[in-house]
TORPA-4810 file (N, C-alpha, C, O; in nm, 3 decimals):
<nodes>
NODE_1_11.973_8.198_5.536_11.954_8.332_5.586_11.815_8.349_5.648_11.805_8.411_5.754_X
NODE_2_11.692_8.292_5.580_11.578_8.288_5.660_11.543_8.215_5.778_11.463_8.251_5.865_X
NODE_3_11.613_8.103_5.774_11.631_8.046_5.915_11.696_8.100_6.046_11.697_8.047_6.157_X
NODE_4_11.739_8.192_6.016_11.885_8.253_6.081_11.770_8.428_6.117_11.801_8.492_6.218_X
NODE_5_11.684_8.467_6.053_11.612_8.552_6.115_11.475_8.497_6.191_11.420_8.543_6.291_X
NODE_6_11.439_8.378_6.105_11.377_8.299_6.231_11.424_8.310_6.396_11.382_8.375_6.491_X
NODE_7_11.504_8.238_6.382_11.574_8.172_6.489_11.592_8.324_6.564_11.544_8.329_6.677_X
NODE_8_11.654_8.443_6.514_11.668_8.553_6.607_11.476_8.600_6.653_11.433_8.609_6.768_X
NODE_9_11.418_8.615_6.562_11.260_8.649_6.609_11.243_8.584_6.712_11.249_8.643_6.820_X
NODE_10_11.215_8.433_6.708_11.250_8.296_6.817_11.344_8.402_6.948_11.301_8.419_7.063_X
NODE_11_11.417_8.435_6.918_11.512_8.425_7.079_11.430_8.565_7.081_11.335_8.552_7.158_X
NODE_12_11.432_8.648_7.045_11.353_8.794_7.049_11.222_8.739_7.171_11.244_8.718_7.290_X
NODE_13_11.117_8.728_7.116_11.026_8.661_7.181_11.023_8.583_7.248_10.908_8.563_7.289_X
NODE_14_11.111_8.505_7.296_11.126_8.430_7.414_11.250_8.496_7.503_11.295_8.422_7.590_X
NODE_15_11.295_8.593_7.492_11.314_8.666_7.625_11.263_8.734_7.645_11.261_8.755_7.767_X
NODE_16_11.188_8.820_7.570_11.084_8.920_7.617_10.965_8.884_7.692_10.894_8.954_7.764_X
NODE_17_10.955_8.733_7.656_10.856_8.669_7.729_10.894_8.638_7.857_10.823_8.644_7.958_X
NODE_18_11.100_8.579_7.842_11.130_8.551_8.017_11.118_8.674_8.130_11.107_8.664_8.252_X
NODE_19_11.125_8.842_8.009_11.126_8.929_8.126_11.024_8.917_8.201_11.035_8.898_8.322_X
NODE_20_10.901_8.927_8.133_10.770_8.969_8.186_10.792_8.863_8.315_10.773_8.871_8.437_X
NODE_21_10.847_8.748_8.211_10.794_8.642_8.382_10.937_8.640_8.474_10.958_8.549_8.555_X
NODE_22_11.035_8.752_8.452_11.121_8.663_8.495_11.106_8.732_8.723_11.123_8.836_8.786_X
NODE_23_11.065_8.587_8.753_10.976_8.561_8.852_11.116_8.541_8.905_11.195_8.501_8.820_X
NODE_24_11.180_8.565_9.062_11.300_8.526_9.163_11.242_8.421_9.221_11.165_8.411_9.317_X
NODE_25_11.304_8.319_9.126_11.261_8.204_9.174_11.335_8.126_9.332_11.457_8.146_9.332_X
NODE_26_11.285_8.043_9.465_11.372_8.032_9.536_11.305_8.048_9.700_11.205_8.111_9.735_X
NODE_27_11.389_7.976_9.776_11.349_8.053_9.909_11.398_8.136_9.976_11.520_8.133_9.990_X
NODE_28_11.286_8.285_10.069_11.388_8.371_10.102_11.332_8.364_10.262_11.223_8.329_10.308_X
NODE_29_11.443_8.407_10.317_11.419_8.378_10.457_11.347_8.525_10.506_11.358_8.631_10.444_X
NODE_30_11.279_8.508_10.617_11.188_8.587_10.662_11.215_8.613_10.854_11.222_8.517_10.930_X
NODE_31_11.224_8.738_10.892_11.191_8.729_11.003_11.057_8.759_11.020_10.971_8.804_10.945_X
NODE_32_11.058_8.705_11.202_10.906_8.688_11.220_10.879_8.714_11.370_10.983_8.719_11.435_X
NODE_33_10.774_8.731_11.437_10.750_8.755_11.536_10.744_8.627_11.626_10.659_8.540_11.606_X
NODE_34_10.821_8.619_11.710_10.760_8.488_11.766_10.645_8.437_11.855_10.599_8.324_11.868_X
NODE_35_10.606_8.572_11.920_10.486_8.537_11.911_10.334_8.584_11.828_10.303_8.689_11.773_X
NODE_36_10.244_8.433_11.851_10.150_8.469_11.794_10.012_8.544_11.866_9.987_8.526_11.985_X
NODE_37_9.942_8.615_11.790_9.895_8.732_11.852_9.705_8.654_11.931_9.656_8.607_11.828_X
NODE_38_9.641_8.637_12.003_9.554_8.567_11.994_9.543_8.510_12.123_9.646_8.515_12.190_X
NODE_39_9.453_8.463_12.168_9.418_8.344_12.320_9.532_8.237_12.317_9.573_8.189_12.423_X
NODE_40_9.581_8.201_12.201_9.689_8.072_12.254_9.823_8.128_12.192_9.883_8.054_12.115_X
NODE_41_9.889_8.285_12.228_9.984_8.342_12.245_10.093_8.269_12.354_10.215_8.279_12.344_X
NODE_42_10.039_8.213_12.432_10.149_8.132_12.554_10.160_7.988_12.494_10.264_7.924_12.512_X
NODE_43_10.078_7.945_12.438_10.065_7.798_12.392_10.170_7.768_12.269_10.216_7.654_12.259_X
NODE_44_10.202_7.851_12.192_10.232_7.830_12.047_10.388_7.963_12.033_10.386_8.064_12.103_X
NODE_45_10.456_7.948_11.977_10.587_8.007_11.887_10.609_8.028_11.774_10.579_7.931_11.706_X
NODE_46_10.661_8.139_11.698_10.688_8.071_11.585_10.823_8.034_11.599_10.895_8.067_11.694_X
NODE_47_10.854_7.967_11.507_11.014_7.954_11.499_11.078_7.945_11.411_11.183_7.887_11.438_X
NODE_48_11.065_7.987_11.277_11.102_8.012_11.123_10.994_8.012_11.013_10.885_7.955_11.022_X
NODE_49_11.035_8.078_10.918_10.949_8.150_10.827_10.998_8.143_10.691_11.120_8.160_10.693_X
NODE_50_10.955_8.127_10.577_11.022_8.157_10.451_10.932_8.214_10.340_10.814_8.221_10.377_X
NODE_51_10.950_8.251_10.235_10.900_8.298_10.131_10.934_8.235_10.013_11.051_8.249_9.975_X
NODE_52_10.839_8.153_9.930_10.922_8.046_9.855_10.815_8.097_9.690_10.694_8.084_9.672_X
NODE_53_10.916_8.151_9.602_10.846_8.168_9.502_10.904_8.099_9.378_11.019_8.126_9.344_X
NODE_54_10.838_8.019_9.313_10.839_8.005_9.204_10.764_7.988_9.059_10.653_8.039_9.051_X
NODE_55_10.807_7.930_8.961_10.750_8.019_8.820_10.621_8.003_8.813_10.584_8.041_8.702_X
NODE_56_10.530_7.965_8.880_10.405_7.908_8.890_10.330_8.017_8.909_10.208_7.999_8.901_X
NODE_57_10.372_8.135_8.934_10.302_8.265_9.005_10.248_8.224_9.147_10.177_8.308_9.201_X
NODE_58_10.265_8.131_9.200_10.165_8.062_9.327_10.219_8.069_9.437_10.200_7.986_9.526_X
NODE_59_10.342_8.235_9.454_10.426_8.239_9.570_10.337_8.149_9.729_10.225_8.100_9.718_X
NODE_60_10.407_8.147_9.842_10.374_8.130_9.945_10.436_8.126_10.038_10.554_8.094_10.037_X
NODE_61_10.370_8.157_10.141_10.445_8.167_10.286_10.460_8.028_10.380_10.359_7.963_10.408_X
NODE_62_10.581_7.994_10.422_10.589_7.883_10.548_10.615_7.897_10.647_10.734_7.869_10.661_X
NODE_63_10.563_7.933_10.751_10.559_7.894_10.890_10.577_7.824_10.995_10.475_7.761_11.021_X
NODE_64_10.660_7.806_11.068_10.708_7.688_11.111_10.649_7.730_11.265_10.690_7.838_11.307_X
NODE_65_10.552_7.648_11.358_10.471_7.680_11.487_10.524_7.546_11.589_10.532_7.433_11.541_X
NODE_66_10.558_7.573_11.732_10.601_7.514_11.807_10.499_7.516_11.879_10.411_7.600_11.859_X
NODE_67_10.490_7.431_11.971_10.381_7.380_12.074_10.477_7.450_12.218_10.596_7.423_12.201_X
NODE_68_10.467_7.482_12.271_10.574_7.524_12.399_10.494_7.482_12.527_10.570_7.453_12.618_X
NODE_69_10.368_7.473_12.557_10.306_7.410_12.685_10.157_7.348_12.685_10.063_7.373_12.610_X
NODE_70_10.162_7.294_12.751_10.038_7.138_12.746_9.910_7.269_12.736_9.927_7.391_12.730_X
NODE_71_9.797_7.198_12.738_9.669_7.216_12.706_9.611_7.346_12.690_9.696_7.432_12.715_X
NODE_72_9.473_7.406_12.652_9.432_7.514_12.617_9.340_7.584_12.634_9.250_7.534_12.703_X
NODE_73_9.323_7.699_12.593_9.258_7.762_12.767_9.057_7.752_12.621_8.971_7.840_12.614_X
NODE_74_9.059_7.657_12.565_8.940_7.579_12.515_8.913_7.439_12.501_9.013_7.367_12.508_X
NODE_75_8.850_7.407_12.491_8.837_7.278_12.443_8.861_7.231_12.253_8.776_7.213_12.166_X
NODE_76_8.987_7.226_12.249_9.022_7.216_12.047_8.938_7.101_11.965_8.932_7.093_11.842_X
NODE_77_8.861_6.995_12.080_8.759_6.879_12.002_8.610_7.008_11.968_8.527_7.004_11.877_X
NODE_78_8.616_7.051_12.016_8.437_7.146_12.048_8.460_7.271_11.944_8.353_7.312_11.899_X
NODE_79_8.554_7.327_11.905_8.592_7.411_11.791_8.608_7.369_11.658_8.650_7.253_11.658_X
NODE_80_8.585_7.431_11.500_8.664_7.367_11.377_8.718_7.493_11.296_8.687_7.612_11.307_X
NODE_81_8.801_7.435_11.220_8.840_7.566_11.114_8.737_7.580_11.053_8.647_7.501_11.024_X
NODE_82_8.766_7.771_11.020_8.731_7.824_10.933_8.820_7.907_10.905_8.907_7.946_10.983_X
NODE_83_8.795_7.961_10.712_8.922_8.053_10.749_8.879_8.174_10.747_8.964_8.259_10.719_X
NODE_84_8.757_8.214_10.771_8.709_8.341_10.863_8.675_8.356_10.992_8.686_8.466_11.047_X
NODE_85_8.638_8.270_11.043_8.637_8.264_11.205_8.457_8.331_11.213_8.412_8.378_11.318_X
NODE_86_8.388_8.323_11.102_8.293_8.417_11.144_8.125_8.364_11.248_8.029_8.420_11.302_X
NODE_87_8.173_8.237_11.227_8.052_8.220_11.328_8.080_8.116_11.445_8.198_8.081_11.435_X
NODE_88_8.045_8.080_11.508_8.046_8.040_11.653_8.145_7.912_11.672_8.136_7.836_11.575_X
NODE_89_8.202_7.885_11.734_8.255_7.763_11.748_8.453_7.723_11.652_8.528_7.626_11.650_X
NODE_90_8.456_7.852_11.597_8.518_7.852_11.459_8.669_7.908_11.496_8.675_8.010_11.566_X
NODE_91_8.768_7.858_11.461_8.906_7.974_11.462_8.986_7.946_11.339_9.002_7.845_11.271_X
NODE_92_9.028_8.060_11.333_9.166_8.072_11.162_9.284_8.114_11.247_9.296_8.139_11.367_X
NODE_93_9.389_8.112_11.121_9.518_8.170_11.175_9.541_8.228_11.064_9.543_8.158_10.963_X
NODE_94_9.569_8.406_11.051_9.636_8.430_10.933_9.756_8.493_10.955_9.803_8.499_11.068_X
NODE_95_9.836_8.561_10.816_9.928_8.581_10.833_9.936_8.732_10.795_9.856_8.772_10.710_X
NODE_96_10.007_8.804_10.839_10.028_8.943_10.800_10.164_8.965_10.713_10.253_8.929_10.790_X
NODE_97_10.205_8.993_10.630_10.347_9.029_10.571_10.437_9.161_10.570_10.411_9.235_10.475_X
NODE_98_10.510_9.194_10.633_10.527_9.330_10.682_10.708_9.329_10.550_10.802_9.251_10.538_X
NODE_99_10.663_9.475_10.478_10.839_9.507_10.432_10.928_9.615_10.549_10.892_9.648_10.662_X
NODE_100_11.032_9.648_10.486_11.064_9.771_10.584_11.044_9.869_10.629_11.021_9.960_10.550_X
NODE_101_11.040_9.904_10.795_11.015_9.971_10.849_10.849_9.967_10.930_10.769_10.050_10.974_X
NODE_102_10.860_9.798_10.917_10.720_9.732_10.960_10.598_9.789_10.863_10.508_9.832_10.935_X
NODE_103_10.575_9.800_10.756_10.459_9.882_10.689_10.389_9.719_10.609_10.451_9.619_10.573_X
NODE_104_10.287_9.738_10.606_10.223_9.600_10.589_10.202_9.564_10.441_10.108_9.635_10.407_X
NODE_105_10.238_9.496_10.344_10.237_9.465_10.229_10.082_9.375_10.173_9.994_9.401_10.091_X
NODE_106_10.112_9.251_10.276_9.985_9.207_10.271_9.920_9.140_10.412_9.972_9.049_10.477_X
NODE_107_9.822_9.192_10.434_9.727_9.190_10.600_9.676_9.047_10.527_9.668_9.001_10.413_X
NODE_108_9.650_9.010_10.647_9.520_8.899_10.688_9.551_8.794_10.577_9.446_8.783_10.513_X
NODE_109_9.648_8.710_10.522_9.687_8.627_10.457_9.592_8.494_10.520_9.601_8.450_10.634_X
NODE_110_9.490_8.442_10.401_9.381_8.328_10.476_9.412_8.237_10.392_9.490_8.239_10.296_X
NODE_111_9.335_8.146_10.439_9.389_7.984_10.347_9.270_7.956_10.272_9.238_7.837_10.272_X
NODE_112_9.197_8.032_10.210_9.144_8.009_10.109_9.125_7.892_9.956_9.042_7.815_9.909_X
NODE_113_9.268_7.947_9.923_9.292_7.859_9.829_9.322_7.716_9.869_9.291_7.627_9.790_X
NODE_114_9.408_7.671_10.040_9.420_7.571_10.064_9.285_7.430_10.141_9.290_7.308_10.160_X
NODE_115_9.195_7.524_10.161_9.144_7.430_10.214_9.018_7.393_10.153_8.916_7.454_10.120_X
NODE_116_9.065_7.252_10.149_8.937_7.126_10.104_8.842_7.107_10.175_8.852_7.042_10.279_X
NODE_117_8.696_7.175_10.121_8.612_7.092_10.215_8.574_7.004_10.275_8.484_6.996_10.359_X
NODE_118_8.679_6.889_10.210_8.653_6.737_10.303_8.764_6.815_10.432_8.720_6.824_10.546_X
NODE_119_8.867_6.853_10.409_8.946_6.850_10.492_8.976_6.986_10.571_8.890_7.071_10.591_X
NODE_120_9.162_7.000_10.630_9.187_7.107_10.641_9.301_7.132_10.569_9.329_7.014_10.546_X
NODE_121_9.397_7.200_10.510_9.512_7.202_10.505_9.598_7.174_10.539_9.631_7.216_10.649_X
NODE_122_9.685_7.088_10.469_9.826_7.015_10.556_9.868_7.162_10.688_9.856_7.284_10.689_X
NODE_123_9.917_7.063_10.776_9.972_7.135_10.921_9.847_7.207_10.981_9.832_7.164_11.095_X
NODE_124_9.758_7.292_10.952_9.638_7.303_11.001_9.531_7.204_11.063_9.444_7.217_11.149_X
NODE_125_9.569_7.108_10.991_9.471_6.987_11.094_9.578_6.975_11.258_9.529_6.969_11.371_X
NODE_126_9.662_6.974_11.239_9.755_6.876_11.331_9.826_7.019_11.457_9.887_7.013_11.564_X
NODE_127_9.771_7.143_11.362_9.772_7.301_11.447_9.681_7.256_11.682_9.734_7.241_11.792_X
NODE_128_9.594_7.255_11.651_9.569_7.226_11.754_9.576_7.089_11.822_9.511_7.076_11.926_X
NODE_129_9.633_7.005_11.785_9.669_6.893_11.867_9.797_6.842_11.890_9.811_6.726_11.928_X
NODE_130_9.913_6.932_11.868_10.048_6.946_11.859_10.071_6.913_12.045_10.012_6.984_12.126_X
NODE_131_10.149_6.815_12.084_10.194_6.817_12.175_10.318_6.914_12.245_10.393_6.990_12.183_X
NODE_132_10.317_6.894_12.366_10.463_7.011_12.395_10.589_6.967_12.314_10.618_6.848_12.305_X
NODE_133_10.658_7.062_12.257_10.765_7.028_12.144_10.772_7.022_12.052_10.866_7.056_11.980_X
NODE_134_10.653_6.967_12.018_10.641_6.927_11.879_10.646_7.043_11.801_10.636_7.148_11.864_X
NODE_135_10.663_7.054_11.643_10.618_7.190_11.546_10.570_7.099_11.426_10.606_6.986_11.395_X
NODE_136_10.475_7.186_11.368_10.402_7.195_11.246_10.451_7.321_11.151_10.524_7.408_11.197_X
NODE_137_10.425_7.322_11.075_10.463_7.413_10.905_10.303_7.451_10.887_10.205_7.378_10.902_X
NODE_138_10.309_7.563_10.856_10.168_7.664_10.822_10.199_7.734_10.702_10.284_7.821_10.687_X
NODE_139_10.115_7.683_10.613_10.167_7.713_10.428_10.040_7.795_10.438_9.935_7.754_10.489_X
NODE_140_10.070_7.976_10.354_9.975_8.089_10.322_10.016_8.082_10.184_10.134_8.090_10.147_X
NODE_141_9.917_8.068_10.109_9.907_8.093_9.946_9.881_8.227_9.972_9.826_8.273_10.072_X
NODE_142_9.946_8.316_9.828_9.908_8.448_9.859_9.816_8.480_9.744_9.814_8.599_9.714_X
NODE_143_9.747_8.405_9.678_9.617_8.397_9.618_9.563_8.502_9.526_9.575_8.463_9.410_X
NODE_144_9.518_8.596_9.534_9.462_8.666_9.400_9.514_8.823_9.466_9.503_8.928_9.404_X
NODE_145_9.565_8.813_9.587_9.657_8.970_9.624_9.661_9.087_9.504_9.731_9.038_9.416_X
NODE_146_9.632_9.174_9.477_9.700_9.298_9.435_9.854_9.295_9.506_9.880_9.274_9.624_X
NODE_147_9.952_9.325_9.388_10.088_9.302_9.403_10.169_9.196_9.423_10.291_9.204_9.441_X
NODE_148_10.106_9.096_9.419_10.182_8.983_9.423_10.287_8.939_9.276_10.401_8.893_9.277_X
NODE_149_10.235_8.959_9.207_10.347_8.968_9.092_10.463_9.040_9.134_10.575_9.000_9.104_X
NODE_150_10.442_9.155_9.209_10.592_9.263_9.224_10.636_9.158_9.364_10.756_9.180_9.381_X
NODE_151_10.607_9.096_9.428_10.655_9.010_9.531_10.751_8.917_9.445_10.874_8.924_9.444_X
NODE_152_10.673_8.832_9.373_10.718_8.747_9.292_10.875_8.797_9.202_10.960_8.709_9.189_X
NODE_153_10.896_8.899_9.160_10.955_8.981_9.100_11.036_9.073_9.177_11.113_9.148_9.117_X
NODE_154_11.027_9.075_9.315_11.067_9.127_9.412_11.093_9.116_9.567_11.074_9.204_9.651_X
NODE_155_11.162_8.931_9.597_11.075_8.922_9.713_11.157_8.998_9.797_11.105_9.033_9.903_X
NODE_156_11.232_9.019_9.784_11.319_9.061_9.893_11.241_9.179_9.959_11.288_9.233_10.060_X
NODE_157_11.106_9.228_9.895_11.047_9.279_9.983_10.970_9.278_10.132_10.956_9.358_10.224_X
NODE_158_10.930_9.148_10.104_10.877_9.063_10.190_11.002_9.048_10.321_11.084_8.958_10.303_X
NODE_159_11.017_9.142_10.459_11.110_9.084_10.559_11.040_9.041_10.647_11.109_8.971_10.720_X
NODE_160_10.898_9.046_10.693_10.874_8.954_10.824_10.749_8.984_10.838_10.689_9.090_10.827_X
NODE_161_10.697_8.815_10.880_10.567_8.778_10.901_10.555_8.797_11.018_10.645_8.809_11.101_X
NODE_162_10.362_8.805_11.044_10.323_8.805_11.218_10.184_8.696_11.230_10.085_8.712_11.158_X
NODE_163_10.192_8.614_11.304_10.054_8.538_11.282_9.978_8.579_11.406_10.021_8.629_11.510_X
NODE_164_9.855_8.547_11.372_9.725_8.566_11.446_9.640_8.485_11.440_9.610_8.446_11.327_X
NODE_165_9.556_8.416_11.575_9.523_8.350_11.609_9.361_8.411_11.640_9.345_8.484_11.738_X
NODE_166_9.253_8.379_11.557_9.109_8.415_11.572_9.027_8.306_11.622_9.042_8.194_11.572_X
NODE_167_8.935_8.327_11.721_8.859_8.226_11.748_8.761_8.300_11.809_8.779_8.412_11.856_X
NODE_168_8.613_8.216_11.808_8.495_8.291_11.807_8.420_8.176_11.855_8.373_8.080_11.794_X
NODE_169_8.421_8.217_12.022_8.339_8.126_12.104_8.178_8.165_12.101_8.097_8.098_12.165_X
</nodes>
């Protein structure tokens, strides 16, 4: 008999624990703008989008960017990332997250959490040297956000991304 109220305490507390987290785990599809907003608006597409959350709390956004015509109205060797764009020579791409009726959930989505100072973030290195045709994947961690738990818990809020293209000659 004491094992047997164990065992219910046990399941007690471990669903009360799955509510808190219980996180929609999964990918959800996203519309998106296809174009991106910025100086290489003619250069670049998007062409699919998703919202992929799971139990990790570490939702994120994927981006999928097409190359659509040869060269750029800069020189992409003479520029580097940043993911503020704030001083000379520098460009980011972020992401905006819009729910219904276009109202913005979360602005200016930066890659913060992704990028290594040795490096850049997967698909971000290979962002400006994409030949015609080609596409790259652009992964946004949504990082220490206010509301991201109710995303996580709610993505279906999340219907469509817009990217933007900053650069600071």
């Amino acid at each position: 008999m004491r094992n047997i109220k164990f065992l219910f305490i046990g399941l007690a507390i471990l669903s009360l624990s799955s509510c808190k987290m219980g996180y929609k785990q999964g990918e959800y599809p996203l519309e998106f703008e296809n174009e991106i907003s910025g100086i290489v608006s003619e250069y670049y597409k998007v062409t699919n989008a998703y919202l992929r959350v799971n139990k990790k709390n570490d939702s994120k956004i994927f981006v999928e960017v097409k190359k659509t015509s040869q060269g750029l109205p800069f020189n992409p060797d003479k520029v580097e990332f940043c993911p503020l764009a704030e001083s000379y020579n520098k460009w980011t791409i972020t992401a905006d997250i819009y729910e219904k009726n276009n109202l913005p959930i979360f602005p200016n989505l930066v890659l913060f959490e992704q990028i290594s100072y040795l490096g850049l973030a997967p698909g971000f290195g290979r962002f400006l040297i994409l030949e015609e045709g080609e596409t790259c994947w652009l992964e946004f961690k949504l990082g220490r956000f206010r509301g991201k738990s109710e995303l996580n818990n709610k993505p279906k809020i999340a219907k469509k991304v817009k990217l933007n293209f900053y650069l600071n000659l």
